[in-house]
C-alpha positions as CSV (number, residue, x, y, z in Angstrom):
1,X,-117.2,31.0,68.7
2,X,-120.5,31.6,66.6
3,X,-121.0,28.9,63.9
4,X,-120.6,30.3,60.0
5,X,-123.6,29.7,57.6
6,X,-123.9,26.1,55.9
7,X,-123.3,28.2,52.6
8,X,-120.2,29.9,53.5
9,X,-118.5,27.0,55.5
10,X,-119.2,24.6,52.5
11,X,-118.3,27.2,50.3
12,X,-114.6,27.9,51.5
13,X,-114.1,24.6,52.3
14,X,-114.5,23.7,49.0
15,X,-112.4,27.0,47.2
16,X,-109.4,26.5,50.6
17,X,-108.9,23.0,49.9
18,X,-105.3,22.5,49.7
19,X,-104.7,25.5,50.9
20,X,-102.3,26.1,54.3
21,X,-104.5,25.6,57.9
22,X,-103.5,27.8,60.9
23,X,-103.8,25.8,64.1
24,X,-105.6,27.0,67.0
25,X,-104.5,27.4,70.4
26,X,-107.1,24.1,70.5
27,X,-104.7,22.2,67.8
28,X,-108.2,22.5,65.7
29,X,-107.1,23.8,62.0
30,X,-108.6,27.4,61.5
31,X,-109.1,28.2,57.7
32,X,-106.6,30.4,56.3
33,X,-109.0,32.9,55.0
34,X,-108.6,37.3,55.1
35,X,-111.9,36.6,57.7
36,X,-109.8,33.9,59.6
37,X,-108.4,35.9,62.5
38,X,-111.8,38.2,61.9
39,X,-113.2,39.2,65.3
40,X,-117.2,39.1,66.0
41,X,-117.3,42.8,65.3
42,X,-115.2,43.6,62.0
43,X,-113.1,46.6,62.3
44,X,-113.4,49.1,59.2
45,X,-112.0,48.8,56.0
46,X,-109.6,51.2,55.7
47,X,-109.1,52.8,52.3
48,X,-105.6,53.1,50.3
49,X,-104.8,55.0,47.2
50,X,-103.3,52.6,44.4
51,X,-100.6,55.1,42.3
52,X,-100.7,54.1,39.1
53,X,-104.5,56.4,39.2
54,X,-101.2,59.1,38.8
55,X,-99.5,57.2,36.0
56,X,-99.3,60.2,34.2
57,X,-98.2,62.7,36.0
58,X,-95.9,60.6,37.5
59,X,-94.3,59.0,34.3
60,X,-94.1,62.6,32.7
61,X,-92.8,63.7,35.6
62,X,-95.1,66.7,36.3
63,X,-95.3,65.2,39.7
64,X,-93.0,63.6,42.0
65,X,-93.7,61.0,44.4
66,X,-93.7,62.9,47.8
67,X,-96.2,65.3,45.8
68,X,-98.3,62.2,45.2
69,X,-98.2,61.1,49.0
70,X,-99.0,64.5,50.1
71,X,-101.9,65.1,47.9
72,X,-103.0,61.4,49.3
73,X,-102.8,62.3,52.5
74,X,-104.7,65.2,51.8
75,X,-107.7,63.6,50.3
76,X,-107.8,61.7,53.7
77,X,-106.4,58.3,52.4
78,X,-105.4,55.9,55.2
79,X,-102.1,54.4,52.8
80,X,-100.7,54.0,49.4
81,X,-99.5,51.7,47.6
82,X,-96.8,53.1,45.5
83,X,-95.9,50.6,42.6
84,X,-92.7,49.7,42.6
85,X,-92.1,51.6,38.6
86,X,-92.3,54.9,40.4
87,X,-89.0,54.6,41.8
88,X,-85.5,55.7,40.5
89,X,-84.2,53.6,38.1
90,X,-87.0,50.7,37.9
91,X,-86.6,47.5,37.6
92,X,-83.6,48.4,39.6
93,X,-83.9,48.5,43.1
94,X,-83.8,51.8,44.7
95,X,-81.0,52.9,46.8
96,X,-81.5,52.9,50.2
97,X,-81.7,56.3,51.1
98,X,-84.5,56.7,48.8
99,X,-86.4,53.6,49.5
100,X,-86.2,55.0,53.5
101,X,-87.2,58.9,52.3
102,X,-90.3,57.5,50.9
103,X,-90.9,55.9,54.0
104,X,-90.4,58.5,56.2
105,X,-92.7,61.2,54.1
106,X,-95.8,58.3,54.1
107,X,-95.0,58.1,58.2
108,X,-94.9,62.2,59.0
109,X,-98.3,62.5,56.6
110,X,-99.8,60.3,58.5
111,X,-100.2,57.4,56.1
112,X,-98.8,53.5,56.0
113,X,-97.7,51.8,53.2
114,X,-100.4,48.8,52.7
115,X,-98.3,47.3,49.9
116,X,-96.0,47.8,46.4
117,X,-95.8,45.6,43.0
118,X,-93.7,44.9,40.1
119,X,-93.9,43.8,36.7
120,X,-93.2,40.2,35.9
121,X,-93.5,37.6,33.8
122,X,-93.2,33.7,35.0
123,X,-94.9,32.3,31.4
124,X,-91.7,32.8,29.8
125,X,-90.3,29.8,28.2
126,X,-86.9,30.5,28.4
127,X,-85.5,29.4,31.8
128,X,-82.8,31.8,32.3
129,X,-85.3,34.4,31.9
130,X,-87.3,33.3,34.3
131,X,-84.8,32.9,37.0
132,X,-84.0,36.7,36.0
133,X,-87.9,37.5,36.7
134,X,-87.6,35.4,39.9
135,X,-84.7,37.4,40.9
136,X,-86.5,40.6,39.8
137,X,-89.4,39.3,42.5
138,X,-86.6,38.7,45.2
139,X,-85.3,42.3,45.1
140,X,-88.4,44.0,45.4
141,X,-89.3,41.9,48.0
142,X,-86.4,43.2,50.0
143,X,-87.8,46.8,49.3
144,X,-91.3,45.8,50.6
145,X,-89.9,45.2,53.6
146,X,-87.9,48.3,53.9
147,X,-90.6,50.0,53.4
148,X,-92.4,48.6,55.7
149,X,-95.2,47.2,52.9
150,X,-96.6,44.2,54.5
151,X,-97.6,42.6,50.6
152,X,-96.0,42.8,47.1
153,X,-98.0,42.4,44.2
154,X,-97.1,40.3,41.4
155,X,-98.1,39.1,38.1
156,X,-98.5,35.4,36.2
157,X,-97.4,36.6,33.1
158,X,-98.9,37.2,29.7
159,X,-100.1,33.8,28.1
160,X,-99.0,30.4,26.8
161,X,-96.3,30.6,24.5
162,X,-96.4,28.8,20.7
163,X,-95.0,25.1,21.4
164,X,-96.5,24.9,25.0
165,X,-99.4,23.9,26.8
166,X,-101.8,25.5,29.5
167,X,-100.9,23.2,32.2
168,X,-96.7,23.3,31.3
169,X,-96.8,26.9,31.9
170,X,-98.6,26.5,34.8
171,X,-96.3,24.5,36.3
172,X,-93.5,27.1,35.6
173,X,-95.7,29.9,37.1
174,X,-96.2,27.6,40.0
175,X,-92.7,26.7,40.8
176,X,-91.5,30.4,40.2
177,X,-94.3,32.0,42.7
178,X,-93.1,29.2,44.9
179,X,-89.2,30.0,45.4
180,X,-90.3,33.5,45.3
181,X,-92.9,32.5,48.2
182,X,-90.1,31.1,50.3
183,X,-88.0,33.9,50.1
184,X,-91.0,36.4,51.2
185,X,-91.5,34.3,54.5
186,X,-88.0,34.5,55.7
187,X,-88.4,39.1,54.9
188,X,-91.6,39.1,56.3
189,X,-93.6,39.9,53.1
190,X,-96.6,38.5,51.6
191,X,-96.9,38.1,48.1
192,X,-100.2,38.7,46.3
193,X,-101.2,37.4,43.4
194,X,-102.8,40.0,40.9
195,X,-105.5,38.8,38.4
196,X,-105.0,40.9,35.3
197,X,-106.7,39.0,32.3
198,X,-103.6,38.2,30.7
199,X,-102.5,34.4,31.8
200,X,-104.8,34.6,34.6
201,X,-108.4,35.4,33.5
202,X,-110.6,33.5,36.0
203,X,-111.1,32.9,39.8
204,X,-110.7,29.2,39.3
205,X,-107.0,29.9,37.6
206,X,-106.3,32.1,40.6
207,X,-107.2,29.2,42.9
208,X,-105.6,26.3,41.2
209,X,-102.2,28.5,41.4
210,X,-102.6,29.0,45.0
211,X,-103.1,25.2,45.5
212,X,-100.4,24.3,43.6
213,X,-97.7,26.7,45.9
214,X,-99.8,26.0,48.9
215,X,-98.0,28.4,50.8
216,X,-99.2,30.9,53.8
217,X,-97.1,33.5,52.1
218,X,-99.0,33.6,48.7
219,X,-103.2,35.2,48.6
220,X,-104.9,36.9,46.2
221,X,-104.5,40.8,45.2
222,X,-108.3,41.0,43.8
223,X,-108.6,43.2,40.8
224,X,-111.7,44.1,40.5
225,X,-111.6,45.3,37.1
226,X,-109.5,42.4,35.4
227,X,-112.3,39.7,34.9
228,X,-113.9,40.0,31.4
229,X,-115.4,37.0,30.9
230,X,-118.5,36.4,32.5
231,X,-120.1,37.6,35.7
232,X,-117.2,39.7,37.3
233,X,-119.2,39.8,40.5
234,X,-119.4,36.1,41.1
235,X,-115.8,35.8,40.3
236,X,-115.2,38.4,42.8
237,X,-116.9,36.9,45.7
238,X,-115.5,32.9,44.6
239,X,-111.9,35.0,45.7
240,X,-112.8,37.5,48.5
241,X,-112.8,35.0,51.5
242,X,-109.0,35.0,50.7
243,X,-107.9,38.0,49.2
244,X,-104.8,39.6,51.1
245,X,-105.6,43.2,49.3
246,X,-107.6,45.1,46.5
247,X,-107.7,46.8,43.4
248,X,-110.7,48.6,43.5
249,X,-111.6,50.2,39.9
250,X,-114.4,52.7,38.6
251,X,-115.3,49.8,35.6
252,X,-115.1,46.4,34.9
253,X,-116.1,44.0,32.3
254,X,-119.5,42.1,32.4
255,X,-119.5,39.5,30.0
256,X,-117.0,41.4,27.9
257,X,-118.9,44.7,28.3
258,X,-117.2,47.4,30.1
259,X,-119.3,49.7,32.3
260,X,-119.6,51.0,35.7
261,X,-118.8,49.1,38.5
262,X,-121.5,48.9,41.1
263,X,-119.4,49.9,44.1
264,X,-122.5,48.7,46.6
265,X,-122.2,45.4,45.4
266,X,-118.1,45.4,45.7
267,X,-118.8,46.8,49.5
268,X,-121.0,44.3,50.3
269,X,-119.1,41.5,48.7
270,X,-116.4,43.2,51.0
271,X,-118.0,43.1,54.4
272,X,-119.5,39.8,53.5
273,X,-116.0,37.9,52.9
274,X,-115.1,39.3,56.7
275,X,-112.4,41.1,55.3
276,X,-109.8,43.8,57.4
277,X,-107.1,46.0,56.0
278,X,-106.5,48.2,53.4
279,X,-108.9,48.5,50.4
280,X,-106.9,50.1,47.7
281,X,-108.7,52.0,44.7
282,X,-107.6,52.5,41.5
283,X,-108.9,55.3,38.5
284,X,-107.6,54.6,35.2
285,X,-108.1,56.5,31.9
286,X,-107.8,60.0,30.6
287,X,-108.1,62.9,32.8
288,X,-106.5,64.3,35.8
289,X,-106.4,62.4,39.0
290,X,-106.3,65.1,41.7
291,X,-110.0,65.3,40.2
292,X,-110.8,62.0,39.4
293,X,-109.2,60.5,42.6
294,X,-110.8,62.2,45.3
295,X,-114.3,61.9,43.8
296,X,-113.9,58.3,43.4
297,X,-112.8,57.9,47.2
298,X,-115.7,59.6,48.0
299,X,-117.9,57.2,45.9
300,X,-116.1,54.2,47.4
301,X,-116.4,55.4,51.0
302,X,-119.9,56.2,51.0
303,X,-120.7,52.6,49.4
304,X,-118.6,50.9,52.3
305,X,-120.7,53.0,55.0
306,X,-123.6,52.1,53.3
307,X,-123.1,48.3,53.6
């Protein structure tokens, strides 16, 4: 095997530390990176469609979600990943037949399910409420993997309540993703912890949380568009080497500022962190997403072929 760059091996030993080793066929550890099982040749990144870019039409219901797969499928998408508040009767867990409907129309258009998320909140400082957001995680778990989603995307939770501190919280958050963590392993599913400027604002705060769990089950879900303080690009790359999935978005926030992103620096960040899978995309904002979509797939392909 081909040594990595003194820069890249110092570098994730230094963000993987504490962080759950593979073992070799050798009994050498292997770093548990999205690059770790990464052959010399990386296969393509394959893109995914995120659905909340159809938020709209979806909530108002001018839409329904086999319309949205279709049109996906379409546009030449290799997946979705249909957010769990999409379903019947969210947070409730969707009946069966539904759940296995949804999966059958993503199989006969040709597309798989790279993932699905939910809305949670593990900062709240009452404890019964917490286990009700743990149990909230649990369920949708299950759905994942009826669906056949390989990840589930979850949240921190908004910020530190009145009364509490930074690291108190953290703890809670900690040992919530962590029960939550050992429930995914036994269905299969991999839980991916989204970034979204609320309790979680940097790549270091990402990292600390995955230390703390330390489980195989538990990686990043990289949001490209939820750092706002700073250089967004340097906290992308400090989390790519272990990101399980994506949110790629047309803006994002440098040093407060929202503008553009530069999708040529987000592919090469991509190809550069050795990772394989699904990279889902995202458009927010006003206007119409069978418009908006497509052109920003296009945008977002040609910068991966260009890297």
């Amino acid at each position: 095997m081909s040594q990595l760059p003194a820069t890249r091996r110092s570098f994730l030993k230094t963000v993987t530390a504490g962080i759950p080793l593979a073992v070799t066929s050798t009994g050498a550890p292997a770093i548990a990176t999205s690059a770790g099982l990464a052959p010399k040749k990386p296969l393509p990144v394959r893109l995914s469609c995120n659905l909340y870019s159809f938020n709209e039409p979806l909530v108002n219901k001018t839409m329904t979600l086999e319309e949205v797969l279709r049109f996906c499928a379409e546009t030449g998408f290799a997946a979705v990943d249909p957010t769990g508040y999409y379903f019947p009767d969210y947070p409730a867990t969707p009946d069966d037949s539904y759940t296995y409907l949804i999966k059958r129309t993503a199989f006969r258009l040709g597309l798989d399910v790279s993932g699905t998320g939910v809305r949670n909140d593990f900062t709240l400082p009452d404890v019964t409420r917490r286990k009700a957001e743990i149990e909230l995680v649990r369920q949708w778990i299950g759905v994942a993997a009826k669906l056949g989603a390989p990840v589930l995307r979850i949240f921190a939770g908004k910020n530190v309540p009145a009364g509490h501190t930074r690291d108190e919280v953290t703890t809670w958050v900690a040992d919530a993703i962590g029960e939550c963590a050992t429930y995914a392993a036994k269905q299969g599913v991999m839980l991916v912890l989204q970034n979204h400027a609320d309790f979680i604002e940097t790549a270091d705060q990402v990292l600390d949380l995955l230390k703390r769990v330390n489980s195989p089950w538990l990686a990043p879900n990289l949001d490209v568009g939820s750092f706002k303080i700073g250089d967004p690009y340097a906290e992308i790359a400090k989390l790519a080497p272990l990101a399980a999935t994506w949110q790629v978005k047309e803006n994002l926030f440098v040093n407060g500022q929202e503008q553009a992103t530069d999708l040529g620096k987000i592919a090469q960040i991509v190809r550069n962190s050795g990772y394989r899978g699904y990279l889902p995309i995202e458009t927010l904002g006003k206007g119409d997403p069978r418009q908006k979509v497509p052109a920003f797939f296009d945008k977002v392909h040609q910068a991966l072929n260009a890297a």
